[in-house]
N, C-alpha and C positions, 0 to 999 in steps of 0.2 A: 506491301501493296502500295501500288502509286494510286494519288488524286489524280483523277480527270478531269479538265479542264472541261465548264458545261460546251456543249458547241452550240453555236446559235444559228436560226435557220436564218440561213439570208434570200436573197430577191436580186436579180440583177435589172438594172437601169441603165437601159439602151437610152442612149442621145445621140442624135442624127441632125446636124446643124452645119454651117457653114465654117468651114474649114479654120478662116480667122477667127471664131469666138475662142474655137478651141485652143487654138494656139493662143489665145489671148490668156485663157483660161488656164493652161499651161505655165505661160511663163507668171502671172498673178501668183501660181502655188507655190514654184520652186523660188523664185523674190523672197516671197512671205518668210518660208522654213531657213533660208539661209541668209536674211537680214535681222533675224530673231533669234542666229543661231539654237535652232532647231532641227538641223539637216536628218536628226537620227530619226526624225517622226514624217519626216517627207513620202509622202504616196498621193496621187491624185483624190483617191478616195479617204484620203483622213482629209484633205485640203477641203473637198466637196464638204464634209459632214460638219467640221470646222467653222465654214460656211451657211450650214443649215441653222446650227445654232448661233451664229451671230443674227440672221434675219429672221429666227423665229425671236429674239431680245427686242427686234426694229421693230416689229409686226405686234407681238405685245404691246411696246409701249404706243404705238399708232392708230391702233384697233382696239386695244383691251384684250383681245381672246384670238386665239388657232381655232381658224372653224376646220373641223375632220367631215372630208368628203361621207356624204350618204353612199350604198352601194350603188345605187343609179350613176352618182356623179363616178365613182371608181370605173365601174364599167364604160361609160363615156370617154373618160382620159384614157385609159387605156387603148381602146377603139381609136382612138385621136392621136396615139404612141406617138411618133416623130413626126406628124406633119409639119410645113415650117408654109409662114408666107411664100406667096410668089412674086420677085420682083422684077420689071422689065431687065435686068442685067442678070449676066451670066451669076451662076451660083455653083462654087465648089465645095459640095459637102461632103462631109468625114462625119464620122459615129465616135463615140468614145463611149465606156462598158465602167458603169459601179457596181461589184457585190459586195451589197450592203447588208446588216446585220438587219431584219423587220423593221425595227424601231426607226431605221435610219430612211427606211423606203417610207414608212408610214409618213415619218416628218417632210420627206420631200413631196408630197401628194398632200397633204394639210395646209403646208405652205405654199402650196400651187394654187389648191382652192383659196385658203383666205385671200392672195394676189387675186384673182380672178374674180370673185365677189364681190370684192372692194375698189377693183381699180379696171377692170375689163367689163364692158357692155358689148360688147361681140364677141358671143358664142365660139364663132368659127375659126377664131384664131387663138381656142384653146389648146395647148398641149404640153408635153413634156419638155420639148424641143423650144419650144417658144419661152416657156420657164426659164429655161438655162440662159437664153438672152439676157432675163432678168438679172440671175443672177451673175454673168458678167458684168450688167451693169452697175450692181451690187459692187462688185467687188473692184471695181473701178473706180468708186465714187467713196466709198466710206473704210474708215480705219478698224481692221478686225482685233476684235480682243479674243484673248488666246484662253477656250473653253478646254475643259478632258473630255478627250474623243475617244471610246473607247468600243471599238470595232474588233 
């Protein structure tokens, strides 16, 4: 008799952003896995969750706590899915798709809210979409230490 591997529910995470984060986003992951000689661990979404726990380590030490959205704030974000700012210049945007293991979606929505809480006083340009910017910028600006991601 074979063990079964548990399966774990996952969630997928629509992002709907401007074409260059993505790619920015992009070339930031495959960098990362193949100047770390890593390449066997290369997927956008281990790079994403990789990601979650290096700024939930920032967020920690900068706040003390992960505040987890109330159900109101969930349903909020949600409702607010990919909206992005609107800027007087043309905007070409592109989507890119995480299925994430719960845990992973939960940390991305946690660390939305605590950003939001702590560093956003305008409601209206809360979202998903608008997160990801963060973390481009994130990942632009500081050196990732290599956690177990295990999706």
């Amino acid at each position: 008799m074979c063990a079964k591997k548990a399966s774990k529910e996952t969630k997928n995470l629509l992002i709907k952003t401007d074409k260059s984060l993505i790619n920015n986003f992009k070339i930031h992951s495959f960098t990362y896995y193949k100047d770390n000689d890593l390449l066997s661990l290369f997927s956008f979404r281990h790079y994403l969750a990789l990601v979650l726990l290096n700024i939930q380590k920032h967020f920690l030490q900068k706040y003390g706590e992960i505040t987890e959205p109330g159900e109101q704030y969930l349903v909020f974000y949600k409702k607010r899915g990919t909206k992005i700012d609107m800027i007087k210049e043309e905007r070409i945007l592109e989507s890119i798709n995480f299925l994430f293991p719960n845990e992973y979606s939960r940390l991305y929505y946690s660390l939305m809210h605590t950003y939001y809480i702590n560093e956003k006083s305008n409601s209206s340009s809360y979202s998903i979409s608008i997160f990801f910017e963060f973390i481009v910028s994130f990942i632009s600006n500081n050196e990732l230490e290599l956690f177990t991601v295990e999706l």
